[in-house]
C-alpha positions as CSV (number, residue, x, y, z in Angstrom):
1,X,0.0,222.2,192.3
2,X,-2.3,219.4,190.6
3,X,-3.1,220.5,187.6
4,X,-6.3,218.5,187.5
5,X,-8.1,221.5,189.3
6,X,-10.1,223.6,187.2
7,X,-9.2,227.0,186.7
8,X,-12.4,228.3,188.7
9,X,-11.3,226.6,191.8
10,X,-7.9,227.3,191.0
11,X,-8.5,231.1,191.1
12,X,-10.6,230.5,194.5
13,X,-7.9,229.2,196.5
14,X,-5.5,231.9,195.0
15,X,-8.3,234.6,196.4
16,X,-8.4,232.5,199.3
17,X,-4.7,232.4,200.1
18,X,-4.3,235.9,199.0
19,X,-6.8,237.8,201.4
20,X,-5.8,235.9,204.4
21,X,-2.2,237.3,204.1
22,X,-2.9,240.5,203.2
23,X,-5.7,240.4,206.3
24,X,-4.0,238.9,208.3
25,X,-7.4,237.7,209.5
26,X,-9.7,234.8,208.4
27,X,-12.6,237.1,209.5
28,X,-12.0,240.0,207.7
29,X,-10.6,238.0,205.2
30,X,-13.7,236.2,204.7
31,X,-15.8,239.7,205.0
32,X,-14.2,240.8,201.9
33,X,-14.5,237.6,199.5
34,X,-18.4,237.5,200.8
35,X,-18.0,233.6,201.8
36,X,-18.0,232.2,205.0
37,X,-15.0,232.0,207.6
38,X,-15.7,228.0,207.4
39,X,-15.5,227.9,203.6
40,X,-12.5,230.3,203.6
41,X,-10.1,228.0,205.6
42,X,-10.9,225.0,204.3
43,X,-10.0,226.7,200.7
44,X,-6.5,228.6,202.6
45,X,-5.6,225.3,203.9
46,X,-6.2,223.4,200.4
47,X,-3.9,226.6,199.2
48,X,-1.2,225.7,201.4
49,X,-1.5,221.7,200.8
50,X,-1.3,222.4,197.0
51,X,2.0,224.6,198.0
52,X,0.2,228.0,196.0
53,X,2.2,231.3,196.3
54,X,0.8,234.6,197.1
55,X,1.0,237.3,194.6
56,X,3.1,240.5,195.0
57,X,0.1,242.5,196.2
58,X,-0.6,240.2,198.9
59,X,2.6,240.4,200.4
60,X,3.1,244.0,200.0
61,X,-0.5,244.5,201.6
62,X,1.0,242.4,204.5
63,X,4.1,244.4,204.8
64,X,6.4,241.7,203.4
65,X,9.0,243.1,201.3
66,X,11.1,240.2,200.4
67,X,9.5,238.0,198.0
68,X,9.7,234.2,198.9
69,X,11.2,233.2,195.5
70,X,14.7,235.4,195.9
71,X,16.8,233.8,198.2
72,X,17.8,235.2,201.2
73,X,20.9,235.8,200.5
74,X,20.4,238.0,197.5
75,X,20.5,241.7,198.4
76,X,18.1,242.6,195.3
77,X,18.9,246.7,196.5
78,X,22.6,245.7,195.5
79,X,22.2,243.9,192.2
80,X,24.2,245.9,189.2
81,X,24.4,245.3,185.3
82,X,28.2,245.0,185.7
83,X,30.9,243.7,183.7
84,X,33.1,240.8,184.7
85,X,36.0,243.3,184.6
86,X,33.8,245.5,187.0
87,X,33.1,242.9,189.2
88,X,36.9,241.8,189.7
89,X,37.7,245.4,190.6
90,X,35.3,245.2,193.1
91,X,36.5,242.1,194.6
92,X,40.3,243.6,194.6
93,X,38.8,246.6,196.5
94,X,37.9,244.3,199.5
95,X,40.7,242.4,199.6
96,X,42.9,245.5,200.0
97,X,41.0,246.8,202.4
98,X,41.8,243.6,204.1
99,X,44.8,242.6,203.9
100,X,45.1,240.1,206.8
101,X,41.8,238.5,206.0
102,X,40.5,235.7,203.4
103,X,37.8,236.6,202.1
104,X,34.9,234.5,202.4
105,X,32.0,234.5,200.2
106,X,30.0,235.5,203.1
107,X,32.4,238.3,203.8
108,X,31.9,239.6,199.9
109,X,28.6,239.4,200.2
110,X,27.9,241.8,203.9
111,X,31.1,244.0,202.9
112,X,31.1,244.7,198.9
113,X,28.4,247.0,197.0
114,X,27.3,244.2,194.5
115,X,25.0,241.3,195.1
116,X,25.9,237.7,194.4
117,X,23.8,237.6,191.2
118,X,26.0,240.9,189.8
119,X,29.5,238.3,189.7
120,X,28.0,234.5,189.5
121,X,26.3,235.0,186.6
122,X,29.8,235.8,184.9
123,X,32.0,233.5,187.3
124,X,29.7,230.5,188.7
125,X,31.1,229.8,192.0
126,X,33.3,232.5,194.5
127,X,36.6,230.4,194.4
128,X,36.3,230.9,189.9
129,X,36.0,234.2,191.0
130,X,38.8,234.6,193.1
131,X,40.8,232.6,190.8
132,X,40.1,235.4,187.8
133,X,41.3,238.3,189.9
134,X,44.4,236.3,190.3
135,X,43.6,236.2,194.1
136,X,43.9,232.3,194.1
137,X,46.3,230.0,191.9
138,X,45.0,229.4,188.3
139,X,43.9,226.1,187.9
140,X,47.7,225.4,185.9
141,X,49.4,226.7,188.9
142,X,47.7,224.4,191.4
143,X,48.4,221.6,189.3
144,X,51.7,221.9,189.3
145,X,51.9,222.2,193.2
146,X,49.8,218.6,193.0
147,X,52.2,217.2,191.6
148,X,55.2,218.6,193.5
149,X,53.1,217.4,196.7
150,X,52.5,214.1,195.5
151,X,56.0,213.6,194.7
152,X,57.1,215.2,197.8
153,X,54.6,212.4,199.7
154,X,56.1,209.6,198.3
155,X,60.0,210.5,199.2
156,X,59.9,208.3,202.3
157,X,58.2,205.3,200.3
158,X,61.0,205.2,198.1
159,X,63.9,205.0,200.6
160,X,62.0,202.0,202.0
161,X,61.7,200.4,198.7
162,X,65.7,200.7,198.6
163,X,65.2,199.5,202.6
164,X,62.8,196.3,201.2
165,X,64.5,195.3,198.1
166,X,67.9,194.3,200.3
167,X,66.0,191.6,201.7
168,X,65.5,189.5,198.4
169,X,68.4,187.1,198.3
170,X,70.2,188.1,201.6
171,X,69.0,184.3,203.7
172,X,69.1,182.2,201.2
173,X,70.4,178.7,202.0
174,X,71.3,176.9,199.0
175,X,71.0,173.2,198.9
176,X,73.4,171.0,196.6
177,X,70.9,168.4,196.1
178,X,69.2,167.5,193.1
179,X,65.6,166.7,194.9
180,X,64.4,169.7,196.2
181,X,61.3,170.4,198.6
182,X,59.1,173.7,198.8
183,X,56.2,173.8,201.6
184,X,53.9,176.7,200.5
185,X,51.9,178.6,202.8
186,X,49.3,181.4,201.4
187,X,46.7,183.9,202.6
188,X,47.2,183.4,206.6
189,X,46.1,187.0,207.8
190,X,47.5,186.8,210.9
191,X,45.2,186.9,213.9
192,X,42.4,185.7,210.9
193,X,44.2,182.0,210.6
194,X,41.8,178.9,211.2
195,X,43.4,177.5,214.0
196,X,43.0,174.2,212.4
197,X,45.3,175.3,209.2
198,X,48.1,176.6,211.8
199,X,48.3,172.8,213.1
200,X,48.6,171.3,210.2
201,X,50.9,173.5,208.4
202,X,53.2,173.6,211.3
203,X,53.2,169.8,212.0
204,X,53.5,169.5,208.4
205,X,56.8,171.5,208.3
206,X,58.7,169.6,211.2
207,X,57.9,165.9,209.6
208,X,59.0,167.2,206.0
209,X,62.0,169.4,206.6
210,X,61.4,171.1,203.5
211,X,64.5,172.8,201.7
212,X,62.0,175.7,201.2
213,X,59.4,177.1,202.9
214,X,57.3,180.1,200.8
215,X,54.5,182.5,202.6
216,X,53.0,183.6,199.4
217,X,51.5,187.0,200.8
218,X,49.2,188.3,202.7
219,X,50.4,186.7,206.0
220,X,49.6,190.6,207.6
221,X,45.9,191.3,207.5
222,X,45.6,194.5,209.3
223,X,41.8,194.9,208.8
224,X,43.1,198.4,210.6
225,X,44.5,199.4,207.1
226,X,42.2,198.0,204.8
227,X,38.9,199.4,202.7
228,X,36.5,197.7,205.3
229,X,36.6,200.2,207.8
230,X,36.3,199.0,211.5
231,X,36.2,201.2,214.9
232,X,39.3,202.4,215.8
233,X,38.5,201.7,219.6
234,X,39.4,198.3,218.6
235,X,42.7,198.8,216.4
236,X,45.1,195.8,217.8
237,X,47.5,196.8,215.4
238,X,50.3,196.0,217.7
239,X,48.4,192.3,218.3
240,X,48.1,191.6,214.6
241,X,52.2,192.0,214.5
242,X,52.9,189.7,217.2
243,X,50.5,187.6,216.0
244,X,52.8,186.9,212.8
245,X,56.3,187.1,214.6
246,X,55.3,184.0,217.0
247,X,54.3,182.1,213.5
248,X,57.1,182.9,211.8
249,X,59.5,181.8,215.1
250,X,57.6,178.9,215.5
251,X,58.5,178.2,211.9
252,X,61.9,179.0,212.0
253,X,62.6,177.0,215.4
254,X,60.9,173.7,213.3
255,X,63.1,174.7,210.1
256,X,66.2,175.8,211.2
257,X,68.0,174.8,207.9
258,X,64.9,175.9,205.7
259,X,65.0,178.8,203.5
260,X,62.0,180.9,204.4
261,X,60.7,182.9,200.9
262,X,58.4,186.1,201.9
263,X,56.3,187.4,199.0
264,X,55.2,190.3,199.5
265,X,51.4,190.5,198.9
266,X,48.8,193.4,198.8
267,X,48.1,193.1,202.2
268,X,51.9,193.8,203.3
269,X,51.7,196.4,200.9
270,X,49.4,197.9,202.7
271,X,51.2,197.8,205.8
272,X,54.6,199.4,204.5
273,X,52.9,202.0,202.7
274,X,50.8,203.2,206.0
275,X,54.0,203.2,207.4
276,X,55.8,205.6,204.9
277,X,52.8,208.2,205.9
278,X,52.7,207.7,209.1
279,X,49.0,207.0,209.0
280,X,46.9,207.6,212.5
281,X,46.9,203.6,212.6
282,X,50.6,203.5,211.8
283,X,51.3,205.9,214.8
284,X,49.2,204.0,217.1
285,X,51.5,201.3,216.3
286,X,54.4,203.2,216.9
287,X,53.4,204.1,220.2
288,X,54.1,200.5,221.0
289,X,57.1,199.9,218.9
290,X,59.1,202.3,218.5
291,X,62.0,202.8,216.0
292,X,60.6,199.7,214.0
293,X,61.9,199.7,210.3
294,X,60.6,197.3,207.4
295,X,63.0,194.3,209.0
296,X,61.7,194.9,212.8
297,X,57.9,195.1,211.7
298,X,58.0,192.1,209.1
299,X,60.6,190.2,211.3
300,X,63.0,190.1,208.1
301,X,66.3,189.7,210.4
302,X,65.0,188.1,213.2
303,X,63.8,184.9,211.7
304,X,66.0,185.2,208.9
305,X,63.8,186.3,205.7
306,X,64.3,186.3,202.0
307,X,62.3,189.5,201.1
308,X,60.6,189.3,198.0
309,X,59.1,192.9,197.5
310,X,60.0,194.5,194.0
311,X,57.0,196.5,193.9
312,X,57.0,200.3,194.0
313,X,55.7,202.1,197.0
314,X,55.4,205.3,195.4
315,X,52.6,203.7,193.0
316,X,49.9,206.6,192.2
317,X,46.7,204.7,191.4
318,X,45.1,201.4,192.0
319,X,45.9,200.5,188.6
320,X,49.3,201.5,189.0
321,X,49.2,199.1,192.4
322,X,48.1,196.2,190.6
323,X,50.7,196.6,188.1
324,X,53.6,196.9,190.5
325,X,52.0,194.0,192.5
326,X,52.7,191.5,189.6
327,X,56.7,192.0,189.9
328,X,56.5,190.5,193.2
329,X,57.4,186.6,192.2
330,X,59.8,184.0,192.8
331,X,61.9,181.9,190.3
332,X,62.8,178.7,191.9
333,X,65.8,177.0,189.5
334,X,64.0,178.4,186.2
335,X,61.7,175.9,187.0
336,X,58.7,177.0,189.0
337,X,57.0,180.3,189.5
338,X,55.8,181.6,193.4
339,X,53.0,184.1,192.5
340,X,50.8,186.2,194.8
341,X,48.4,186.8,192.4
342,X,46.8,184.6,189.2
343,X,48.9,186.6,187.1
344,X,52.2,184.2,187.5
345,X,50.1,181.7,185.7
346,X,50.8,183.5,182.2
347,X,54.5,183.2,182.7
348,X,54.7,180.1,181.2
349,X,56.1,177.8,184.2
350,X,54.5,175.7,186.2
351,X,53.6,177.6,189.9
352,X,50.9,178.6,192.2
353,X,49.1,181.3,193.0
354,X,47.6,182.7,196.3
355,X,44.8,185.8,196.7
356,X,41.3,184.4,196.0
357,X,41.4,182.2,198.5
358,X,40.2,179.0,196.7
359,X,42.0,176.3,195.4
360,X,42.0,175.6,191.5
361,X,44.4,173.6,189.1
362,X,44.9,174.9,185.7
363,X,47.0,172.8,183.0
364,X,49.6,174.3,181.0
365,X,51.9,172.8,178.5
366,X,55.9,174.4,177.3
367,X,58.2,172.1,175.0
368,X,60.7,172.8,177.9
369,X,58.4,171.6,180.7
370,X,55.8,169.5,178.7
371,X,52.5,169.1,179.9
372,X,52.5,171.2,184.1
373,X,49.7,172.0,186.3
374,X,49.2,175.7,187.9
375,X,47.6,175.5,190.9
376,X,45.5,178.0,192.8
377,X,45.8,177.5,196.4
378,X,43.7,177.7,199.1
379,X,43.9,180.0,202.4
380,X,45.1,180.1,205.7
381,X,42.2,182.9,206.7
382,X,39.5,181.0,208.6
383,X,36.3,180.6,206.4
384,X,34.4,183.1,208.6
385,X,34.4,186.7,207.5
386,X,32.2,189.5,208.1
387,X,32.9,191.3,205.0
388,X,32.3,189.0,202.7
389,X,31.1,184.8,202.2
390,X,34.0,183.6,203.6
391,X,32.3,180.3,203.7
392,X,33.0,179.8,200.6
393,X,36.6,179.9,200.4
394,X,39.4,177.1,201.0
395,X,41.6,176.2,203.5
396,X,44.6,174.3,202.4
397,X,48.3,174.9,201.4
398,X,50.7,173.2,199.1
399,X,53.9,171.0,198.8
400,X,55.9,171.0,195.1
401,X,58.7,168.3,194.7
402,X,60.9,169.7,192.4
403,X,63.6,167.7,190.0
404,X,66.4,170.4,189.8
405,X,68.2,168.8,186.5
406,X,65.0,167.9,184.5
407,X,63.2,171.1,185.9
408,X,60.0,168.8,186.2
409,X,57.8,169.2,189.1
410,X,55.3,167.1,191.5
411,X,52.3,168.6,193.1
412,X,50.4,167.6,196.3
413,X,48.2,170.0,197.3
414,X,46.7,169.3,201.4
415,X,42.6,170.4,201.6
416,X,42.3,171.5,204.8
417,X,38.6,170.3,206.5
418,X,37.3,168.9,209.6
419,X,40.1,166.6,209.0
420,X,43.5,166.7,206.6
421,X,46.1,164.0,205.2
422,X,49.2,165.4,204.5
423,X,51.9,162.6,204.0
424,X,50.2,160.2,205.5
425,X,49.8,161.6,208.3
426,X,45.7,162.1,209.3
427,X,44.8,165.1,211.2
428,X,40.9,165.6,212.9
429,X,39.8,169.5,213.6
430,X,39.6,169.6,217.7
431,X,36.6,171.2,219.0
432,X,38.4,174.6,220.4
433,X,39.3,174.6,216.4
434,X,35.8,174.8,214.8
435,X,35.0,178.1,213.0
436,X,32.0,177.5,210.9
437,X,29.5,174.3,211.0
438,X,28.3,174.3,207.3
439,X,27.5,170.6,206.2
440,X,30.6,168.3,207.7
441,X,32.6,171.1,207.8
């Protein structure tokens, strides 16, 4: 209502409103206020815009027995002063009476003698309700079925951590030499990987023969599983999989005397946990591949796999996630640190880190080590994302020269372009290999 009209012209549009429902009639409406029909509506209709109410004798005039402000689902003839203790004796009469049913609030309301007003005053909402005439759990009760559930849940995640944790270690393939070479490889996300970055990497790998070749996590994307949901119509699941088995072959076939280091990453997480639950993507998946265990999905035995997966599958909350996430690391000869996360930087050894998808270089210093860089490195993912500015991420991936009897290091990180220079060697982005034209990139 505007409160600017006066209280004269307030109380005409009242009148107004007020004779027309009780008339039923502009006519005789207007007969009894003495004003004309004209005047009449245009004062009804200014009733209606300022949203007036009609009065009680209006709307008994008019035959209208329920008022407008009582909800319709108050049975006013039913309301009773009762106790709480009244009102759950009430509510135990019905549900006797009915043995076989649960009762609904709507089935309390049509079938008991109260109204709604006569228990939630005393009990708020129906399921309260239920819960005081110990008809539900208590709250203490449910609680403690939570938890048995949620432990219950994560049964299956914990025999595949036992599954997971065998693969750290079993393929190593320990070199005698002093010199030793790591290739390092982060952030590839399967069927996501700039085409341009695959090249490289993989030409890369056959020149150098490195003693060690790391995927530092996230080598799965599975957008399928992720936060950014996308139309299950086009799940390819199955694709994504293969996708990552024909890398890691074509790896292996150009390494065959390489040890190949997996770090698990939150992406992979991702993966093995939907398979613990058996998620609706998971199954999809299964359809395909049947019988595939944490080896056959991640290709562990196949292409021979060092496993490094520490984490805890069972972890409750993302905090808890994130935590468990950090154990995931390798330790090459006390000397360098393989982190998926920036987190390995605070161990106190000189290492990289994958995740953020963008290459920095941090400097540390330890009396053991003396002055050591920390790098950051770039991704395999193509800079072309719809969820986020992937233009502004890095492609690129890293090759650590490692003295085993000083523990000393060499870094040479490769920035990946419309061209690259790894070991000489120059390398010019092919036209089928363009993702994004920003600037000369």
């Amino acid at each position: 209502m505007n409160n600017n009209l006066n209280n004269q012209y307030r109380k005409e549009l009242q009148d107004a409103l007020d004779a027309v429902i009780a008339h039923d009639s502009l006519t005789e409406a207007s007969n009894e206020l003495g004003i004309p029909r004209t005047t009449l509506k245009d004062r009804f209709d200014s009733a209606v815009k300022q949203h007036f109410q009609p009065n009680a004798d209006a709307l008994k005039s008019a035959g209208i027995k329920i008022p407008i402000n009582v909800p319709f689902s108050e049975d006013e003839e039913k309301y009773k002063k009762w106790t709480p203790l009244q009102c759950i004796d009430e509510l135990k009469r019905i549900v006797k009476a009915n043995p076989k049913r649960v009762i609904s609030r709507n089935h309390f309301r049509v079938f008991s003698s109260i109204s709604e007003s006569t228990w939630n005053k005393h009990f708020g909402t129906f399921h309260e309700f239920k819960r005081q005439a110990g008809i539900v759990l208590s709250r203490h009760v449910h609680m403690h079925e939570k938890h048995v559930a949620k432990h219950a849940a994560h049964d299956k995640q914990r025999d595949l951590n036992t599954e997971k944790r065998n693969y750290e270690g079993k393929y190593d393939k320990p070199h005698d030499e002093r010199w030793q070479s790591i290739l390092v490889g982060s952030d590839i996300h399967d069927k996501e990987c700039d085409p341009f970055w695959r090249r490289v990497f993989l030409s890369t790998a056959a020149r150098m023969q490195p003693d060690i070749i790391c995927l530092n996590g996230d080598i799965f994307d599975l957008a399928e599983f992720g936060k950014f949901t996308i139309d299950p119509r086009e799940w390819d699941v199955t694709g994504r999989i293969m996708w990552v088995h024909t890398f890691l072959r074509e790896i292996r076939n150009i390494c065959p005397n390489a040890q190949i280091d997996f770090v698990e990453g939150n992406h992979e997480f991702r993966l093995l946990r939907h398979l613990a639950e058996a998620t609706p993507a998971m199954r999809a998946v299964l359809a395909d591949l049947h019988g595939f265990t944490v080896s056959k999905l991640l290709g562990l035995d196949e292409f021979e796999l060092n496993y490094i997966a520490r984490m805890d599958l069972a972890a409750w909350r993302e905090t808890d996630i994130t935590k468990e996430l950090r154990a995931n690391y390798v330790n090459y000869w006390d000397a360098l640190i393989g982190h998926h996360f920036p987190y390995g930087r605070q161990m106190g050894l000189p290492g990289w880190n994958g995740h953020n998808h963008k290459h920095v270089v941090w400097d540390g210093y330890s009396p053991i080590h003396g002055a050591f860089e920390w790098h950051q490195i770039g991704c395999g993912h193509r800079r072309l994302a719809t969820f986020t500015q992937g233009e502004k991420w890095a492609n690129g991936f890293l090759t650590v020269h490692c003295d085993t009897h000083t523990k000393t290091s060499v870094f040479d990180y490769s920035q990946i372009t419309d061209h690259a220079v790894t070991g000489g060697k120059w390398y010019t982005r092919a036209p089928a290999e363009i993702v994004i034209k920003q600037g000369n990139i």
